[in-house]
N, C-alpha and C positions, 0 to 999 in steps of 0.2 A: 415733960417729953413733947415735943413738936413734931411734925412732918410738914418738909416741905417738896412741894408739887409742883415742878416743870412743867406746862402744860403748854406743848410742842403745836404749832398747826402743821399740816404734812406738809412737805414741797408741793414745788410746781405741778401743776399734773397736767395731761392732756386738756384740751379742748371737743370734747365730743361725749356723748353721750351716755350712761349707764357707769359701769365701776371701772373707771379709768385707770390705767397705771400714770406714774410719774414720769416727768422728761427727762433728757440729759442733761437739760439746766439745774431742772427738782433733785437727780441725784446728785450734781453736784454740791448743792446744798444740804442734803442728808449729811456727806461726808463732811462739810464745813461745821454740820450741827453734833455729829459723831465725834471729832477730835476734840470740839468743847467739850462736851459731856464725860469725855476720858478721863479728865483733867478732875473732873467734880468724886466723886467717890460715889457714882448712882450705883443702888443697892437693886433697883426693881424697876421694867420698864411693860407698860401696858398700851393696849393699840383697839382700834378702833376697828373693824371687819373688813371696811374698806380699802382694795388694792392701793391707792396713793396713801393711806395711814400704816400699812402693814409694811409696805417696803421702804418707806421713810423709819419706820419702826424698828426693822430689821437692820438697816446699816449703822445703825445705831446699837442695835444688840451684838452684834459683827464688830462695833469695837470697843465695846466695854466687856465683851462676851459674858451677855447678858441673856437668858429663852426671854422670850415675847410673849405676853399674855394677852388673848384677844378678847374683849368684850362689848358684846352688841348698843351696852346703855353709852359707847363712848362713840357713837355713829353720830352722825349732821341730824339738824332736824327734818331735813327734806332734802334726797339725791334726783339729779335731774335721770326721769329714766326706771324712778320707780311706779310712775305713773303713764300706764300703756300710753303714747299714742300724743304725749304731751311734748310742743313742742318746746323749743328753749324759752321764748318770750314768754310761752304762759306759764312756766317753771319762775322766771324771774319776776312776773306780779304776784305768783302765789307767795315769791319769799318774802317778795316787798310788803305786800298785806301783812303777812307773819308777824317780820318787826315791826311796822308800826301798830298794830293791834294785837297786843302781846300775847293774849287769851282765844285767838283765832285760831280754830282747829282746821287745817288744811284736809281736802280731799285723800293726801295721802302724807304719811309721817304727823310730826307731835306740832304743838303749837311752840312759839317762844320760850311761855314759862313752863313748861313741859319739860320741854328738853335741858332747859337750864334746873331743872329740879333733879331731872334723870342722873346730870353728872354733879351734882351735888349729891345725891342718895351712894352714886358709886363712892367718891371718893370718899365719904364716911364710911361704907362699909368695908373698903378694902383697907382702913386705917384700922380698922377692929378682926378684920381677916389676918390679916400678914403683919410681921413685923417690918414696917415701912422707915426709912429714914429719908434717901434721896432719891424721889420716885419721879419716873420719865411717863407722860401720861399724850401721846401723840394723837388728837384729837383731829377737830376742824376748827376751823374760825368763828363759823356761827355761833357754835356748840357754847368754844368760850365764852361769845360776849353774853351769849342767852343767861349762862352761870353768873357772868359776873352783874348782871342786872339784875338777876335775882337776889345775889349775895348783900350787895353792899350799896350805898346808900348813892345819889344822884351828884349830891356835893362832891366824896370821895374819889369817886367815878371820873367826876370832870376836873379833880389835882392830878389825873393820869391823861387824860387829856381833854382840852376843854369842846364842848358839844359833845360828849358820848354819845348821849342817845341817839342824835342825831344823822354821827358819821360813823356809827358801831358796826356797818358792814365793810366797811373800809378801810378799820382800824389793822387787823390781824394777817401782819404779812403771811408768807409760806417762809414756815420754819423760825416763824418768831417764836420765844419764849417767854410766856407770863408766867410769875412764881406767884405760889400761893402758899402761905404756911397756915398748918389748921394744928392747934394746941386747945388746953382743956378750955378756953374762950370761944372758940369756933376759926372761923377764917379769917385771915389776913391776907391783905392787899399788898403784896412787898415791889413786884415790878410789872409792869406792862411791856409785852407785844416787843421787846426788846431783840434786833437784828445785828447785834453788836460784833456777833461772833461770825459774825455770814460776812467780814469787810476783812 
């Protein structure tokens, strides 16, 4: 028995501070990512707390009529906004420090491999929770590359595309979807960051 894992970045979202909502550009990509997912037979769709994950999340449960399941372990490693008083640039070296020193515990939120471990613990537990088949998992981008460095090997990595580690904050559009299939082996690596269904 497998499960395989959609693991959605939210749309577009504002450009400003704290828990942003999405654009009219970001919903119209929710609704690009919604008609795919119609098409697939998604059994289970989970969302991340934050407003751009949750209404990204929802147009998507809106049309597979699907409830939305929110959970905290599927948040970024760091929101600009959660740290009083900080402004963007020094939000953007805390992230940069982040990934390249994978084990750095930032003033506020989890480090790298932290946060990549977080959604690696959820997605096992809710595979032993629920009976999962085709599960919609609308994250962030960090979120995923954090997992997928944790997961699987630098080689592997760079057959999906070459420099990962390098360009891994760049990699994960708004409303890509990376599959991941987890069976009695562990995880598999099946697609990346894939924009296919947004053209």
């Amino acid at each position: 028995m497998s499960i395989d894992f959609y693991l959605v970045r939210h749309a577009v979202k504002e450009k400003n501070v704290g828990d942003v909502s999405i654009t009219a550009e970001g919903l119209e990509q929710a609704h690009a990512t919604a008609s795919h997912m119609k098409q697939m037979r998604i059994t289970s769709i989970f969302s991340s707390p934050l407003n751009r994950a949750k209404q990204t999340a929802q147009v998507i449960g809106n049309a597979t009529s699907l409830q939305i399941i929110e959970d905290t372990r599927l948040r970024e490693r760091a929101n600009w906004g959660d740290l009083p008083g900080q402004t963007f640039q020094e939000f953007v070296e805390m992230w940069d420090r982040c990934t390249k020193e994978r084990d750095f515990l930032p003033p506020i939120g989890d480090s790298a491999r932290m946060a990549g471990q977080r959604l690696s613990s959820f997605l096992l537990d809710i595979s032993v929770q629920y009976r999962l088949e085709n599960t919609v998992i609308v994250t962030h981008g960090g979120l995923i590359t954090d997992f997928l460095l944790n997961e699987f090997s630098q080689e592997e990595l760079n057959t999906k595309h070459p420099n990962f580690t390098i360009e891994q904050s760049n990699l994960v559009s708004e409303c890509s979807i990376t599959k991941i299939r987890l069976d009695s082996e562990g995880f598999k690596f099946v697609d990346f960051a894939s924009i296919a269904h947004l053209h």
